[in-house]
C-alpha positions in Angstrom: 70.5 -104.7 11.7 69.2 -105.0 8.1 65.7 -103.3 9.0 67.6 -100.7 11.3 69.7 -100.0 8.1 66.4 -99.4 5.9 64.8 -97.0 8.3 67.9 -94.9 8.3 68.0 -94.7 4.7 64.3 -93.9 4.5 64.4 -91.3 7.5 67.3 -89.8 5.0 65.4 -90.0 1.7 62.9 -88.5 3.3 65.0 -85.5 4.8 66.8 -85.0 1.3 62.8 -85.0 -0.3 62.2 -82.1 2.5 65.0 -80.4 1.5 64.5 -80.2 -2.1 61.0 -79.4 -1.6 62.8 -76.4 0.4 64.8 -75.3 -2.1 62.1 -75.8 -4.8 60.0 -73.2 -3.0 63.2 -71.1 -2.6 63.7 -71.1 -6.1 60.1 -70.7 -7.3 60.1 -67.5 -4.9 63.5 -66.1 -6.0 62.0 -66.2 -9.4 59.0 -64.8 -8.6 61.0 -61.5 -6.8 63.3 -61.6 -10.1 60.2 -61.4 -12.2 58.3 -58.4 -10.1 62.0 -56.6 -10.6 62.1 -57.3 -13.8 58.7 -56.1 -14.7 59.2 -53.3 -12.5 62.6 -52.1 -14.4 60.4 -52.9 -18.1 57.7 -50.4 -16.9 60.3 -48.0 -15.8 62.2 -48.2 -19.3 58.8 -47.8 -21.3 57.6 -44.9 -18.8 61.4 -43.0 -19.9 61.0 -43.7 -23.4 57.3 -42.5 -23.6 58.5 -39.6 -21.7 61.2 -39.5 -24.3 58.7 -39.1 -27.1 56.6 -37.1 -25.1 59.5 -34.3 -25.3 60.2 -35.1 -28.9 56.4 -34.3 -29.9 55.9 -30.4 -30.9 53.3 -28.7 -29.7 49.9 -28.4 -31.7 49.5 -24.8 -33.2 46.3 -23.2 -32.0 44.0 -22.8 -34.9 41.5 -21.0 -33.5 42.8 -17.5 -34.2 43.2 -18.6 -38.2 39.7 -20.3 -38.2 37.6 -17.5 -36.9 39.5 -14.3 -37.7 39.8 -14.8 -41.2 36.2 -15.2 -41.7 35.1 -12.2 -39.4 37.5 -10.1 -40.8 36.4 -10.8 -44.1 33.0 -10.7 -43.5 33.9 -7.1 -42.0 35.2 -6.1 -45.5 32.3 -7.2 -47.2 29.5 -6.0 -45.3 31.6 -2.3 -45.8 32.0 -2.7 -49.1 29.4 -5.0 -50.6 25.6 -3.7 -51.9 23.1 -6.6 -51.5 20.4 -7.7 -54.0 17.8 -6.2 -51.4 19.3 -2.9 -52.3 18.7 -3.2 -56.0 14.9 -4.2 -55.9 14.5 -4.1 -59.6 16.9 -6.5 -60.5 16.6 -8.7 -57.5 15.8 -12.0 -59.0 18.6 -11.2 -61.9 21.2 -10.7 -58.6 20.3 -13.9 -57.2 20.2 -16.6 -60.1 24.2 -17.4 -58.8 22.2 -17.8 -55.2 19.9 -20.2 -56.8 22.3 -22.1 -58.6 24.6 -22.6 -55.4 21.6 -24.1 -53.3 20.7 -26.3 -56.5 24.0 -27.4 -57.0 24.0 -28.1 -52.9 20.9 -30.5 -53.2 22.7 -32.5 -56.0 26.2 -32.9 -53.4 23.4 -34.0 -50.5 22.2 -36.8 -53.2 25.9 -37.5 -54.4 27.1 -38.4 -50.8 23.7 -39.9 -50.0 24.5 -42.2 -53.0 28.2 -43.2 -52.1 26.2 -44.1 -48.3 24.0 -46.5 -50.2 26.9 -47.6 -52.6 28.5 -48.3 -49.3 25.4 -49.9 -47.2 25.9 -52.6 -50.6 29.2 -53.4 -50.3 30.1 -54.1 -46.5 26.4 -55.4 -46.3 25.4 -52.8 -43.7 22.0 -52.6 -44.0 19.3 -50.1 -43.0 18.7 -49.3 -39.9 22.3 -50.4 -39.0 24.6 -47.2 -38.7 28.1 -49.1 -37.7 30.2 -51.4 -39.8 33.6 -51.4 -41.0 35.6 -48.5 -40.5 35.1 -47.3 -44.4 31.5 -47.5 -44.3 31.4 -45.5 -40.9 33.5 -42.5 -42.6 31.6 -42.9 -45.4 28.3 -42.4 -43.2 29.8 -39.6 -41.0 31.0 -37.6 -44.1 27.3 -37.3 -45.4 25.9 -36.7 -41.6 28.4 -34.1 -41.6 27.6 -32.5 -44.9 23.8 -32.3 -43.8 24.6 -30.8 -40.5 26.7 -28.1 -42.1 23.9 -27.2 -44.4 21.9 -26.3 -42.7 24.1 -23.1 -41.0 25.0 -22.5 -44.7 22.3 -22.2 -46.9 20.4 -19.8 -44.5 24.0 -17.6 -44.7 24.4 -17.9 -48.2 20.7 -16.4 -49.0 21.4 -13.4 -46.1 24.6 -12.8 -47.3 23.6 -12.4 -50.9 20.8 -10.4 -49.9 22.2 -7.9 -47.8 25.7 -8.0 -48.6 26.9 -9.3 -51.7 24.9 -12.0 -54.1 28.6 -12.7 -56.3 30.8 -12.4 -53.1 28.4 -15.2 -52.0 27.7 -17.4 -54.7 31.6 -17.6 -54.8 32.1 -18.3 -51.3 29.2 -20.7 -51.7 31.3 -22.4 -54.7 34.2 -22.8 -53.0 32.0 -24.3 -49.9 30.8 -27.0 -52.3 34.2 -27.8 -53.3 35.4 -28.2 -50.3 32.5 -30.6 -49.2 33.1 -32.8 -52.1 37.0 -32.6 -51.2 35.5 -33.5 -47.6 33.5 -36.5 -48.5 36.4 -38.2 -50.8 39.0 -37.6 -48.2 37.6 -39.0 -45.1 36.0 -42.1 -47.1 39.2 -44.2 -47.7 41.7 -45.9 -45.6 43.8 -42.1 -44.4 41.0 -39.9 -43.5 43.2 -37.2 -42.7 43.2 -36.5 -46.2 39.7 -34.3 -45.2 40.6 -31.8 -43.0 42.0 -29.6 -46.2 38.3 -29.8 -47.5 36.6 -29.4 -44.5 38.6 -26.1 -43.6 37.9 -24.6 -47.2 34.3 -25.5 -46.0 34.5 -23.9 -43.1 36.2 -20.5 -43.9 33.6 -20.1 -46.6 30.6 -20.8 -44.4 32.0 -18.9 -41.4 32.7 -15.8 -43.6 28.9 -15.7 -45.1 27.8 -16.1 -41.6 29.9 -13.6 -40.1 29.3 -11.2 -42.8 25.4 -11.4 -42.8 25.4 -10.8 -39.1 27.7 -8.0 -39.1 25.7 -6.4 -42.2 22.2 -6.9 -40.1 23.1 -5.6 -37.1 23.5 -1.8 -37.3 19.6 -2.2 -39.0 18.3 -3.6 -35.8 19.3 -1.4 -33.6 
């Protein structure tokens, strides 16, 4: 009787270990459905509030109208209204000493921000060849890769410009180009570099316009 009573108790030990095994895997799965709904209702709250944000966001204005007509416009004018240092042969290198003291004043900018490179190769220990660091030597780079690249659509303008349209109209465009690479290079080498782009469009009006302008005052002579 005694052993009879033991494998009963052990046949029901062992049915209530099955059965909280069963509920065990019941629960783990319950959990498991609870956490894909969950995650599924998380997704679908950040999807509504992105959307949310989305529709709060104003649309961009489009610049392109500002950045190109102003210069073509006003190259127009001065290519109408301007005499160039080619037209006034006798005083041509008295026309174009403000020329000359733009593209001199351009070389010491180039060697300013090729300084404030090596200044910055120094201090985040970046050293040559090595173009990638931290994020302010990388700006700091790219400003004077982008000063370089610029000059070299500008300085050809600024000597056709003065030449055929207007050598003051261009040496003060070209001053007001050099100010607004030097406004470029500080801007986009500290921790906002948003603080370039009002630099880089005074840049870019003034170089646009001498370009504009020379081409407009050399066409009707080539055809």
């Amino acid at each position: 009787m005694a052993n009879v009573g033991c494998r009963s108790m052990g046949r029901t030990s062992r049915r209530r270990g099955s059965a909280g095994r069963a509920l065990e895997r019941m629960g783990t799965m319950h959990g498991k459905r609870n956490g894909v709904v969950l995650r599924a209702e998380s997704d679908a709250t950040e999807g509504a509030s992105a959307e949310v944000e989305t529709e709060k966001r104003s649309p961009r204005p489009n610049l392109a109208p500002l950045v190109f007509g102003v210069p073509v416009v006003a190259g127009l004018y001065f290519a109408k209204t301007g005499t160039g240092a080619a037209c006034q042969a006798e005083n041509i290198f008295q026309s174009l000493k403000g020329t000359a003291a733009v593209t001199a004043l351009s070389s010491v900018v180039m060697f300013w921000a090729s300084i404030r490179v090596g200044m910055a190769r120094m201090k985040f220990k970046v050293m040559p060849p090595e173009t990638s660091g931290p994020p302010i030597f990388m700006q700091t780079f790219r400003a004077q890769q982008n000063m370089m690249e610029s000059l070299v659509q500008f300085l050809p303008a600024l000597w056709t410009f003065s030449l055929y349209v207007s050598a003051p109209v261009a040496t003060a465009l070209g001053l007001v180009y050099l100010i607004g690479r030097v406004w470029y290079t500080i801007g986009y080498s500290n921790e906002n570099p948003s603080k370039r782009f009002p630099g880089f469009a005074m840049a870019s009006l003034s170089s646009l316009t001498l370009i504009f302008g020379s081409v407009i005052a050399l066409l009707p002579s080539l055809f």
